[in-house]
C-alpha positions as CSV (number, residue, x, y, z in Angstrom):
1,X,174.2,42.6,-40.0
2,X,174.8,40.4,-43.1
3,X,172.3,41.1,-45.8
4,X,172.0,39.0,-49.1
5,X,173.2,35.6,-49.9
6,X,177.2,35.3,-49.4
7,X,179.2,34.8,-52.0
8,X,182.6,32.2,-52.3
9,X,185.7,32.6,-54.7
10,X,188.8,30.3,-54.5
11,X,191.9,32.5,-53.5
12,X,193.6,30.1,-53.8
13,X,193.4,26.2,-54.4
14,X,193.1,25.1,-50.8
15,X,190.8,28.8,-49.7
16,X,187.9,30.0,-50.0
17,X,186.6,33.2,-48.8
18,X,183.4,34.5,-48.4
19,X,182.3,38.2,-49.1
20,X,179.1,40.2,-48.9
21,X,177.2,40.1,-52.1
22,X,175.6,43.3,-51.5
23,X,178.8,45.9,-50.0
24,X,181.7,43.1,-51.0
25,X,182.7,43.3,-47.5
26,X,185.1,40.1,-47.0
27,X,183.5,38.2,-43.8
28,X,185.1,34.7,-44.0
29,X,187.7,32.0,-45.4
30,X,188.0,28.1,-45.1
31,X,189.8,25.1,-46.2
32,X,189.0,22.7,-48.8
33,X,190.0,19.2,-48.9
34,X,192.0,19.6,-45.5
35,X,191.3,18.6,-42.2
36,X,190.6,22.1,-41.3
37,X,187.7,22.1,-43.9
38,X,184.6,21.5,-41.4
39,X,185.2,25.0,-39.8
40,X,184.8,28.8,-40.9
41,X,187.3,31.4,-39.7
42,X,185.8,34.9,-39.3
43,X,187.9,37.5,-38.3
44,X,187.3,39.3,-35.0
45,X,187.0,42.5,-36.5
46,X,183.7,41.1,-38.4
47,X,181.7,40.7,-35.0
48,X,180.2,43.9,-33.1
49,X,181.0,43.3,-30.2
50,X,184.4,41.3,-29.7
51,X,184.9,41.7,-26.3
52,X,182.9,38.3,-25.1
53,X,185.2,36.2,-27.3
54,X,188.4,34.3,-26.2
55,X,191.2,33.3,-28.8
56,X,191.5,29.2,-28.9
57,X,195.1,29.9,-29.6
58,X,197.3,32.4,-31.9
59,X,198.9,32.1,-35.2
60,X,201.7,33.5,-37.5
61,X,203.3,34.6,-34.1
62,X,206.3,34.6,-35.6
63,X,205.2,37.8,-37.7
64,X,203.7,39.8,-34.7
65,X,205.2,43.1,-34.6
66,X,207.8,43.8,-31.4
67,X,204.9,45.6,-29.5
68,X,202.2,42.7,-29.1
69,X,202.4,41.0,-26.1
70,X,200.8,37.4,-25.7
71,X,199.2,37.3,-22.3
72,X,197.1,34.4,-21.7
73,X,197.8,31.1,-22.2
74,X,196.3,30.0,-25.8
75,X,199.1,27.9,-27.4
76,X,201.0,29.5,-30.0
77,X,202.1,28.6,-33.5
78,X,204.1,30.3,-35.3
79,X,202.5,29.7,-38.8
């Protein structure tokens, strides 16, 4: 459960991530000035219970170790 008010820093010029002001636990990341900046990411590890949620589709594939297998249809980038 999130507690406190979330807090933003600029990693970078185009990111910024979000973190728990109380425990510093990183929870988030978006775009600025990009057409991905009207969303949110948040890592599937953040959420309880993961197992209700679908991928939309799968990035950085290129970098997946030689064990991970892609199984369902989600397209694919590989950046």
């Amino acid at each position: 459960m999130l507690q406190g008010t979330p807090k933003e820093y600029a990693s970078s010029e185009h990111v910024r991530r979000s973190f728990c002001e109380l425990c510093s636990s990183p929870f988030a990341y978006g775009y600025v000035d990009s057409p991905e900046s009207n969303k949110i990411f948040i890592p599937v590890g953040v959420f309880d219970d993961p197992s209700e949620l679908k991928p939309q589709k799968h990035i950085w594939v290129s970098q997946k170790l030689p064990w991970v297998h892609i199984s369902d249809d989600a397209p694919q980038r590989d950046i």
